[in-house]
C-alpha positions in Angstrom: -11.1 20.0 -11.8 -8.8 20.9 -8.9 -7.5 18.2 -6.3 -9.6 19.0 -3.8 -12.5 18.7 -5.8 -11.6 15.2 -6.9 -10.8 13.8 -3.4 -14.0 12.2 -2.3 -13.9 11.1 1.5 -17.1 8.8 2.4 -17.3 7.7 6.1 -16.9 4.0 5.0 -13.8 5.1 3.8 -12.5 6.9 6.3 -13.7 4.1 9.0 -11.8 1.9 7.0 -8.5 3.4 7.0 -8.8 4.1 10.8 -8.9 0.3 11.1 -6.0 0.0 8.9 -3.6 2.3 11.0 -3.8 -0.4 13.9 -2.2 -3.0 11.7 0.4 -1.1 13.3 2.7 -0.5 16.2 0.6 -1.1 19.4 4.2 0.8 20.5 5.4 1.0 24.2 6.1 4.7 24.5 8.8 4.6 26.9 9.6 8.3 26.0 6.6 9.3 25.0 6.9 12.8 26.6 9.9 13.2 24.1 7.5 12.6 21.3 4.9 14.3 19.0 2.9 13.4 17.0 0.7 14.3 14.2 -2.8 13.4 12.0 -2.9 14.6 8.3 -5.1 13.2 5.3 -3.2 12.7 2.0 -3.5 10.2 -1.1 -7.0 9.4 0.4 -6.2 8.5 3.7 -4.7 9.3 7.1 -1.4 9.8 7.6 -0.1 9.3 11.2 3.5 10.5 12.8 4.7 9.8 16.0 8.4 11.0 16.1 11.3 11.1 18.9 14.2 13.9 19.5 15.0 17.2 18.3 13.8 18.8 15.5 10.6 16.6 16.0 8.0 19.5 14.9 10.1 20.3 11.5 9.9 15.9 11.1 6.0 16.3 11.5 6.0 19.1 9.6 8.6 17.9 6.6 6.9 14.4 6.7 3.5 15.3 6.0 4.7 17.6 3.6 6.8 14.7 1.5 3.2 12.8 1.2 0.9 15.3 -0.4 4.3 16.3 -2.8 4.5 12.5 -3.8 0.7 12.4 -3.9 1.1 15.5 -6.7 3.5 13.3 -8.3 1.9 9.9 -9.1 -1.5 10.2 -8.5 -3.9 9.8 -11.4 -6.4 12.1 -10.1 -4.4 15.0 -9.9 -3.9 17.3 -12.6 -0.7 18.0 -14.0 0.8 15.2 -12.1 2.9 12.7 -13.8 1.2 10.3 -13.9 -2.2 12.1 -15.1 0.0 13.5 -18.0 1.7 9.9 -18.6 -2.6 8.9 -19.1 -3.0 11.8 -21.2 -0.1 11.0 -23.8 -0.7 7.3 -23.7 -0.5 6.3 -27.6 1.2 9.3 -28.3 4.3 11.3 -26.6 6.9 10.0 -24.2 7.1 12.4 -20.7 9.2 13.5 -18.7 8.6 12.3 -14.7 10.1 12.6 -11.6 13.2 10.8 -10.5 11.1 9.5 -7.5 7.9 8.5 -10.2 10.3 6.8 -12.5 11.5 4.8 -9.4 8.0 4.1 -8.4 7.5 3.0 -11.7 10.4 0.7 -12.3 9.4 -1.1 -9.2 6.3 -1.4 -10.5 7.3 -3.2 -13.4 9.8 -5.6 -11.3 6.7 -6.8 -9.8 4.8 -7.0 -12.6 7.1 -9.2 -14.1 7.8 -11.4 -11.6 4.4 -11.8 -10.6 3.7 -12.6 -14.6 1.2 -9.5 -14.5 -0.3 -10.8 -11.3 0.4 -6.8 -9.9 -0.1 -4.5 -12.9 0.3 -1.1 -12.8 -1.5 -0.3 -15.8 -5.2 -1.4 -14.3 -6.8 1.5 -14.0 -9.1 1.0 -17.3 -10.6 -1.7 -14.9 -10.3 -0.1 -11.0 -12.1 3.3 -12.7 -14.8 0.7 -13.6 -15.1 -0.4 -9.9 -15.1 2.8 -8.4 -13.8 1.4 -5.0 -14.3 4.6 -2.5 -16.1 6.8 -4.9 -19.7 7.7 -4.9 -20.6 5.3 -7.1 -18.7 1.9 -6.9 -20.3 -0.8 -9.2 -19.5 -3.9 -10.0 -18.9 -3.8 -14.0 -21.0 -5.9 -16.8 -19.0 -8.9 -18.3 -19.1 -7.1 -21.6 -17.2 -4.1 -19.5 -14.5 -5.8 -18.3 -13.9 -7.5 -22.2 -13.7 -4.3 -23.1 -10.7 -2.6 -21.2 -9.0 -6.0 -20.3 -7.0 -5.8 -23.4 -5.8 -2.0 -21.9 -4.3 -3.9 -18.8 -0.7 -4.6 -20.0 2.3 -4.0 -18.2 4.6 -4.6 -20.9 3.1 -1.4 -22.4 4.9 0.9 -19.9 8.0 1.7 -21.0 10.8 3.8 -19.2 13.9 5.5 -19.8 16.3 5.5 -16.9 18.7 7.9 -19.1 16.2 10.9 -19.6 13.8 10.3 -16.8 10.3 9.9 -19.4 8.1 7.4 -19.5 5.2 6.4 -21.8 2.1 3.9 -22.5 1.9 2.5 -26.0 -1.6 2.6 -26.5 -4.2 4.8 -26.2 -6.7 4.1 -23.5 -4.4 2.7 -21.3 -3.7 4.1 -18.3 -1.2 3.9 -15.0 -2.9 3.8 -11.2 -0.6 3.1 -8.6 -3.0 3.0 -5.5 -0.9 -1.0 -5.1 2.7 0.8 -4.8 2.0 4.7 -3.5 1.2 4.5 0.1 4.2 2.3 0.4 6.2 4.6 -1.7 5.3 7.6 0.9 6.2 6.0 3.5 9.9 6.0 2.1 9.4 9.4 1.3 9.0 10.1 5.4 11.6 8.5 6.2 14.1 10.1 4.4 12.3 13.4 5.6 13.1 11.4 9.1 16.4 11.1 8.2 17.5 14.8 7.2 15.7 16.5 9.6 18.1 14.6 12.3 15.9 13.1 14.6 16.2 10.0 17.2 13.2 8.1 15.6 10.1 8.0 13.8 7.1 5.8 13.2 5.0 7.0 10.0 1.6 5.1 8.6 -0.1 5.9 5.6 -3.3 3.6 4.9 -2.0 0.6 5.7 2.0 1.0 5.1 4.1 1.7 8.0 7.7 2.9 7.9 10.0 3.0 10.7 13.0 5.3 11.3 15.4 4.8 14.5 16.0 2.5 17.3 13.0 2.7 19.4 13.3 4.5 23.0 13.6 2.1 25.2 13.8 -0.9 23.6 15.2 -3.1 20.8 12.9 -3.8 18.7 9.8 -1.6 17.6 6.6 -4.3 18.3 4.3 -3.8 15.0 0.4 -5.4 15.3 -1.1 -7.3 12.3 -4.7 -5.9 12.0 -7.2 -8.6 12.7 -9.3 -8.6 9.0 -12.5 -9.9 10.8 -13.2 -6.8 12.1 -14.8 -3.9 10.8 -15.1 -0.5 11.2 -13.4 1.9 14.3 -13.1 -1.8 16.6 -10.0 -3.3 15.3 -8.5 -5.4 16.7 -5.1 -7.5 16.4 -3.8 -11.0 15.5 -0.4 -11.1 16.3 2.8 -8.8 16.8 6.3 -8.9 14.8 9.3 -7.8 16.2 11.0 -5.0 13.8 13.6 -2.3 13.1 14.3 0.9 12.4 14.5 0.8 8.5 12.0 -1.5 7.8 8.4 -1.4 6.4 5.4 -3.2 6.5 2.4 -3.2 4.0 -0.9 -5.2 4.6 -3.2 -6.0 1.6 -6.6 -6.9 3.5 -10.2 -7.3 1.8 -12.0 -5.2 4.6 -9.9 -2.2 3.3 -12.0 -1.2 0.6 -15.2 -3.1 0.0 -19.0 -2.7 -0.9 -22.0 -4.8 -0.8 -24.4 -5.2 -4.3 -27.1 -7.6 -4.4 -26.6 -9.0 -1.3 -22.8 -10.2 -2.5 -19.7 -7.9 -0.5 -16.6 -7.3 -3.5 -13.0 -5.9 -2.4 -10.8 -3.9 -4.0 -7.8 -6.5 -4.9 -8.1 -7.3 -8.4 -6.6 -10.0 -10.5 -5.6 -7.8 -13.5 -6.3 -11.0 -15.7 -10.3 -11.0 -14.7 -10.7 -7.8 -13.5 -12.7 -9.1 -10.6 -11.4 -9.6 -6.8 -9.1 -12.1 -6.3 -11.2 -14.7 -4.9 -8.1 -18.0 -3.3 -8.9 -18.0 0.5 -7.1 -15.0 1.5 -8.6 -12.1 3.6 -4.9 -10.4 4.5 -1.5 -10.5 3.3 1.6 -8.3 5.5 4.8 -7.8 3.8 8.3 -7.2 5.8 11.4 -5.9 4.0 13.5 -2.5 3.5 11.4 -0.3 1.2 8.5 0.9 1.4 7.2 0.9 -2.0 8.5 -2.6 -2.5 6.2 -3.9 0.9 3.2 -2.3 -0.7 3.2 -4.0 -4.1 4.2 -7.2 -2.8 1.7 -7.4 -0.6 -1.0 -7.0 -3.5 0.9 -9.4 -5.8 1.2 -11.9 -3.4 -2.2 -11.6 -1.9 -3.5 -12.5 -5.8 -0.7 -15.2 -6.3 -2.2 -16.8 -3.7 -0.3 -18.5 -0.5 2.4 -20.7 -2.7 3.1 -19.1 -5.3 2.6 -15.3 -3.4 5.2 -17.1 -0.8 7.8 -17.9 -3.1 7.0 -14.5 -4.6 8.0 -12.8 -1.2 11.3 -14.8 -0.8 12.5 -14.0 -3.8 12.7 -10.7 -2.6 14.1 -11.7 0.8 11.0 -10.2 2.0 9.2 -11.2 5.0 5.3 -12.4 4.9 2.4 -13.1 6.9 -0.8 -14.9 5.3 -4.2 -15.0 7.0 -6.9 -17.0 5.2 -10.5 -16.7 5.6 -10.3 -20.3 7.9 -8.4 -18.0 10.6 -4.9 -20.2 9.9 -1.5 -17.8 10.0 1.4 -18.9 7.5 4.7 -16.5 8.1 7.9 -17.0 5.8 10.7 -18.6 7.5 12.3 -15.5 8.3 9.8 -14.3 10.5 9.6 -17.5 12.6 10.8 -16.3 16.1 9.6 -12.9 15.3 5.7 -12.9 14.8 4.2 -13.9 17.9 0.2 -14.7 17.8 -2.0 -12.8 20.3 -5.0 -13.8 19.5 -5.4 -17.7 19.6 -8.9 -18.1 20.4 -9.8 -17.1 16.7 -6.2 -17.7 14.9 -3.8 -20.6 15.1 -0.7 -21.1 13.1 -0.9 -23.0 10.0 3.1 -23.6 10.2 
């Protein structure tokens, strides 16, 4: 089956990942008739440009093109990719991958370890069962999730900096890295940013945002926190951090991806122990730090930690992180202290 074929785009989907783009960037276009800007759909999802100086249609143009290559790289869905072909051989053959997969993949594992398998990329025996934005999402049978739990393992992907290959030791198992790719892009853009020689650039995919540049006309680049209590096309915002070029920011939120089944609503952020969604308190968790592939799993991991441990998690890292629980209360790291400001106070209020 060919990559179009496999890429299925329902309207909740699509409604979703509108919301997510204004997690971001609510920027002040000082220059905005220096700018341009751009729409594209890749690894399932929008993915929005707004760049600054010369050489600004060859960014668009380079940027969107750096996505759909990564996309042909580690997505599971698309034949011949590595990571499809990693799936395939599992039990069987090591493979040869990427440079940029085999970073993906050892940053991957980082997390996974230090989040004791909290963020595993070798979960998609369970999120094929879910089905979260396919035509038929479900939630599995008990005796389902027995059954491919024992495929989730971490410790099973092995990788070999010296020859580039990777494999999985057992058959069945198999590598989705939905938690780490959309972060992973983003880095991808920038770079593009970078060599195509342009003043700045802001680039969201889903709901990771990478920035490139000084903004024009200010300091700092003002980056919103999607409010998670809304739905749909009328997001709205909770609070805005004060970043720089270089940095990224990925938000793990349980309105991304969600359906209702017998009257009970299930997200897409799994504990890879249970299989089911992560059910502490939580409803969004934003992660601050230099790479984008980093921000991305971190925000998963820590969303399933949980606020103490997912904290401690974040600083570890030297990562930035803002937690929003289901009680409206907003805990930030220290280092953001000074830099998020809440906007919205009639429905948040900080919890430190």
């Amino acid at each position: 089956m060919t990559k179009k074929k496999k890429i299925t785009i329902s309207l909740c989907a699509v409604l979703a990942v509108i919301a997510a783009v204004l997690i971001y960037l609510w920027v002040n276009y000082g220059y905005r008739t220096q700018s341009q800007e751009s729409t594209s759909w890749a690894m399932g999802t929008y993915v929005q440009q707004v760049v600054y100086g010369k050489n600004a249609q060859a960014a668009l143009t380079t940027g969107s093109q750096a996505v759909t290559d990564l996309e042909d790289k580690i997505s599971w869905r698309v034949d011949g990719s590595d990571v499809s072909r990693l799936n395939a051989a599992a039990g069987s053959t090591w493979e040869k991958v990427d440079p940029t997969t085999l970073s993906i993949l050892k940053t991957s594992l980082d997390v996974a370890q230090k989040s004791d398998g909290l963020f595993d990329p070798t979960i998609l025996p369970i999120t094929s069962l879910w089905n979260f934005g396919g035509s038929n999402q479900r939630v599995p049978s008990q005796d389902e999730l027995q059954k491919f739990l024992p495929y989730v393992n971490y410790q099973d992907l092995r990788i070999n900096e010296t020859d580039s290959t990777a494999s999985l030791k057992k058959h069945y198992e198999g590598i989705d890295l939905g938690s780490i790719g959309k972060g992973a892009a983003c880095d991808e853009v920038v770079k593009a940013y970078q060599n195509a020689g342009i003043d700045a650039g802001i680039v969201a995919v889903g709901g990771s945002i990478g920035l490139y540049g000084k903004k024009p006309g200010s300091s700092n680049w003002n980056v919103a926190i999607r409010d998670p209590k809304t739905k749909d096309g009328n997001a709205g915002s909770i609070g805005i951090i004060g970043m720089e070029g270089g940095q990224f920011v990925s938000t793990s939120g349980t309105y991304e991806k969600e359906f209702t089944q017998d009257g009970k609503t299930y997200h897409h952020l799994l504990n890879p122990k249970t299989g089911m969604p992560e059910d502490n308190g939580l409803v969004s968790v934003s992660v601050i730090c230099d790479n984008g592939a980093l921000s991305d799993a971190l925000s998963t991991a820590c969303f399933v930690l949980g606020l103490d441990d997912g904290m401690k998690l974040a600083e570890s890292y030297q990562a930035g992180i803002v937690f929003v629980d289901q009680n409206g209360k907003v805990t930030v790291s220290s280092d953001l202290k000074g830099k998020f400001q809440l906007t919205n106070t009639s429905d948040y209020s900080m919890a430190n």
